[in-house]
N, C-alpha and C positions, 0 to 999 in steps of 0.2 A: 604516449600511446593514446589510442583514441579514449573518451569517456569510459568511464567504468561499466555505463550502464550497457554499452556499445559493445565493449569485449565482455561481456558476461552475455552476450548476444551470442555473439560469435562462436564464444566456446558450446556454449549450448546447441548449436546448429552445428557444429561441428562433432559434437558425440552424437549427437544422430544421425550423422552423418559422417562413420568414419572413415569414408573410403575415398571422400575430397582432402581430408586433411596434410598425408602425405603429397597428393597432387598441387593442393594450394601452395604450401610450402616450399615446393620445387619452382613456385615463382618469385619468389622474392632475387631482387638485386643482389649482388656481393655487397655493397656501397652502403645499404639500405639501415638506418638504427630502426631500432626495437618501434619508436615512437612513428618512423614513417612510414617500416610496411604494417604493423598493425594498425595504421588507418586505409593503407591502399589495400591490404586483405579486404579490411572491411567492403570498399567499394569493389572490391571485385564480385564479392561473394553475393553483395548486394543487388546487383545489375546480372546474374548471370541468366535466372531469366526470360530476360528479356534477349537473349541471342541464344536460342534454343539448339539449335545446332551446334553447340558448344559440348564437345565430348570428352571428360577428364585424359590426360593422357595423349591427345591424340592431338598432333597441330590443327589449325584449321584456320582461316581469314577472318572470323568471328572473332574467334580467340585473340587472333591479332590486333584487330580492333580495340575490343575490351582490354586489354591490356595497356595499349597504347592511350587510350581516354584517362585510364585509373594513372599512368605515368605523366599524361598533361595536369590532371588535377593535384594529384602531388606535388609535382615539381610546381604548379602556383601557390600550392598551400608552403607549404615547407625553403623553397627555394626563390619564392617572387620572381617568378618566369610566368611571360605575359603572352597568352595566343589570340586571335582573332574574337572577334567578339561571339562571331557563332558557333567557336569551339568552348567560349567560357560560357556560355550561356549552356552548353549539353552539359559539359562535364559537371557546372556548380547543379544542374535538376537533377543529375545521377547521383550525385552524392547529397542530397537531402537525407537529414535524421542523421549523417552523420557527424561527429563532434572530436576533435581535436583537442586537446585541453592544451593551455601557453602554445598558440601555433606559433610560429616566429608575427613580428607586424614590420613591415619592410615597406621605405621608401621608397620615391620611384627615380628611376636615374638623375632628373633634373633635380628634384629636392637636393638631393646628395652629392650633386657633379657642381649646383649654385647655375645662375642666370646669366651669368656672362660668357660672351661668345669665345673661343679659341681662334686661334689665327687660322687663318683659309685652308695652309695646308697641317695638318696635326693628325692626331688621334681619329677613330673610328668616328667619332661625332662630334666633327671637324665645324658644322653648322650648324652646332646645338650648345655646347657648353664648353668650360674650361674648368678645367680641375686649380684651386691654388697654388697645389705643390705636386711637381711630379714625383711618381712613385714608381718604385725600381723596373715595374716591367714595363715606363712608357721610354727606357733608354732610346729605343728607337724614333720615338719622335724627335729625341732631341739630334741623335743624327741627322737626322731628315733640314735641319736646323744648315748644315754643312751642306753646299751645293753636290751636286755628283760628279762634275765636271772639278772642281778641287784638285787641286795639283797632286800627283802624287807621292811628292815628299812628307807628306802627313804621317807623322810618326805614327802605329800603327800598334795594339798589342798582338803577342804571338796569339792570342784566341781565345774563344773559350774557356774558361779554367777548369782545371782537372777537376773528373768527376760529375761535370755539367749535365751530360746526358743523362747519366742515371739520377739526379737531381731534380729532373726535367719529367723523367719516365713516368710518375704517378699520377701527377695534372692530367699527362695527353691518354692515360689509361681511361679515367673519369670520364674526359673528354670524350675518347672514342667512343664511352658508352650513351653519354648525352644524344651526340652524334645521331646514332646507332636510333635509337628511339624516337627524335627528333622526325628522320625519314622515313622511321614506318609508321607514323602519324598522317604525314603527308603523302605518302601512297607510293614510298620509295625516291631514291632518285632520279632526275630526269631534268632538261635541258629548260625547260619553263618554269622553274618554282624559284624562288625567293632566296638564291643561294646566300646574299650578303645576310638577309634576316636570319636566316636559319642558322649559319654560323655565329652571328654575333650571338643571337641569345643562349644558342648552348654554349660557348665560354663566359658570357654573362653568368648562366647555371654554375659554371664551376667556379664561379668569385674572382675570375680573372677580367681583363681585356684585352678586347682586339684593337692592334696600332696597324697604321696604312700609310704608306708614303706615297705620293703622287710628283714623278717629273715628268715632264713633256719629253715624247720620245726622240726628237731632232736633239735632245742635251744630252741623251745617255750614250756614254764610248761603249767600245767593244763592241758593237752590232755589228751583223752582216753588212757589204757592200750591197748597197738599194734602198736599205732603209733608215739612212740616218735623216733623209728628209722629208722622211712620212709624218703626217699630221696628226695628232693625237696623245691621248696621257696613259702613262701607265704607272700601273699600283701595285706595291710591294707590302703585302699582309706578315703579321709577326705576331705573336703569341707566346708570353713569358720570353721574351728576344727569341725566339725560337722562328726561323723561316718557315712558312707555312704556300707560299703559292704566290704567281706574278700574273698579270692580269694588262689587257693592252686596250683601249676602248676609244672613241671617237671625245668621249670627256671622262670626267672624273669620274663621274656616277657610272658609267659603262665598262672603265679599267675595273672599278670596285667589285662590281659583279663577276665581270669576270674573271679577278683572282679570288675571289669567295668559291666560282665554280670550280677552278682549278683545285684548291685548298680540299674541297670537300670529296675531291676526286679519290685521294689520300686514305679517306675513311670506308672506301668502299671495301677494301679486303678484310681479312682475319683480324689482322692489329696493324696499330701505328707504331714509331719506331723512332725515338729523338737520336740523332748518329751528327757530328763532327764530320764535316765536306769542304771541300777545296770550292771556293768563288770565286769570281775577280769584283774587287770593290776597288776606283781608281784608278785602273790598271795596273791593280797589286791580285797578285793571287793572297786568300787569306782563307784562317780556315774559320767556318760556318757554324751555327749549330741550325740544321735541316730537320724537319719531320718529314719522315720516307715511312710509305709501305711494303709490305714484307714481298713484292715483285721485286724479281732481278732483273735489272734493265744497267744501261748505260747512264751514269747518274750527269748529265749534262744540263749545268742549271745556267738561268738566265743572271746578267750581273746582278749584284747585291746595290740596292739602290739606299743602305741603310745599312750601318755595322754596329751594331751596339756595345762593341767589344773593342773601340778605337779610345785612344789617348783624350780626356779634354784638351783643346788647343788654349 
């Protein structure tokens, strides 16, 4: 929890004021330990204000604000999630005087990922680092390892193993809500923002990563007649092996983006939803683990450019 002297602040401006208390309250995360919203209270209560049109009870764009600032600062205090420089420069002047006691102290990718490069095509940063040893949810790079084109006699498991989705459920719950926050920081969704940053760092937030596979799109079967010799790469995002969105772009940086936008498409409703789907990987039909939102639609996906759930050969 924050400092002592901090919450005996608090408490204090809260018995004299007891008609915020029940309201503050009502903001705290489900997610949230004792130690992280009693420093993000702190900053809320601290900063209110300064956004005076802020009415207990009552939504308002201020409130949104405030909220979403105190959620950037947290999440770098507590979580080592990194925003633009003239978001950490607001949020650390809004939270002065306040004190954290043991905050976590968190490396930064590179220290921890080490200096040597990954082969061209890999992991989400593909042109930054290599991990030593892969760990269970980069199975997909090591598919990616295996051409697409690969003959179809590739022994194949029946799938996912039982029980995977609801194994899967509570990551992409977190997620959602990362998500969820992430966008109304940046002022919603919309066709211009930073979709690959925005998704890497909030599974970054949730202590995962995001893997991406990149084939040029004249390699991949099963396409429509027209485009098998169109020019260009496309990228297949995964998270905990879980399918997340396909992406088609003039280079790799451009697919990336664009399966990041797709992926984040996902996040816009109620909830997300990890469900076992029908693919073709090979010219095999195989079954998937997908994250779908709670839309009914025609579930009609693109091939799986990556099966994490195939035999070692």
């Amino acid at each position: 929890m924050a400092a002592g002297r901090g919450g005996d602040i608090v408490s204090e401006f809260l018995s004299q004021n007891p008609h915020l208390e029940n309201w503050v309250e009502s903001l705290r995360g489900p997610c949230e330990t004792n130690k992280q919203w009693h420093a993000r209270r702190e900053f809320v209560l601290r900063n209110m204000e300064d956004f005076p049109s802020i009415q207990p009870g009552i939504p308002s764009p201020s409130l949104d604000r405030l909220l979403s600032l105190s959620m950037v600062w947290a999440n770098h205090v507590f979580l080592g999630c990194r925003y633009p420089q003239p978001v950490m420069d607001k949020v650390n002047e809004m939270a002065e005087g306040i004190t954290v006691i043991e905050a976590p102290v968190r490396k930064t990718r590179d220290e921890i990922m080490g200096k040597t490069k990954r082969p061209a095509v890999s992991a989400v940063d593909a042109d930054d680092s290599q991990s030593k040893k892969a760990k269970p949810n980069d199975t997909d790079v090591k598919a990616h390892a295996k051409t697409v084109g690969h003959s179809a006699a590739s022994t194949l498991k029946s799938g996912p193993p039982p029980g995977a989705p609801a194994e899967h459920q509570p990551f992409f719950n977190r997620l959602y809500k990362a998500v969820a926050w992430k966008l109304v920081s940046a002022g919603g969704f919309g066709p211009n923002m930073e979709h690959f940053e925005i998704l890497r760092s909030c599974v970054e937030s949730c202590k995962a990563s995001l893997a991406c596979v990149f084939v040029p799109l004249k390699d991949i079967p099963d396409l429509p007649m027209g485009r098998t010799q169109k020019e260009g790469q496309v990228c297949e995002l995964r998270c905990c092996t879980v399918y997340m969105g396909t992406g088609y772009g003039r280079d790799e940086c451009a697919a990336r983006a664009m399966a990041s936008k797709e992926a984040l498409k996902v996040f816009q409703g109620q909830k997300v939803t990890v469900k076992v789907c029908r693919r073709r990987f090979q010219g095999q039909d195989v079954d998937d683990l997908v994250l779908l939102d709670e839309q009914s639609r025609s579930q009609v996906f693109p091939p799986a450019l990556s099966y994490p759930f195939q035999e070692d050969q």
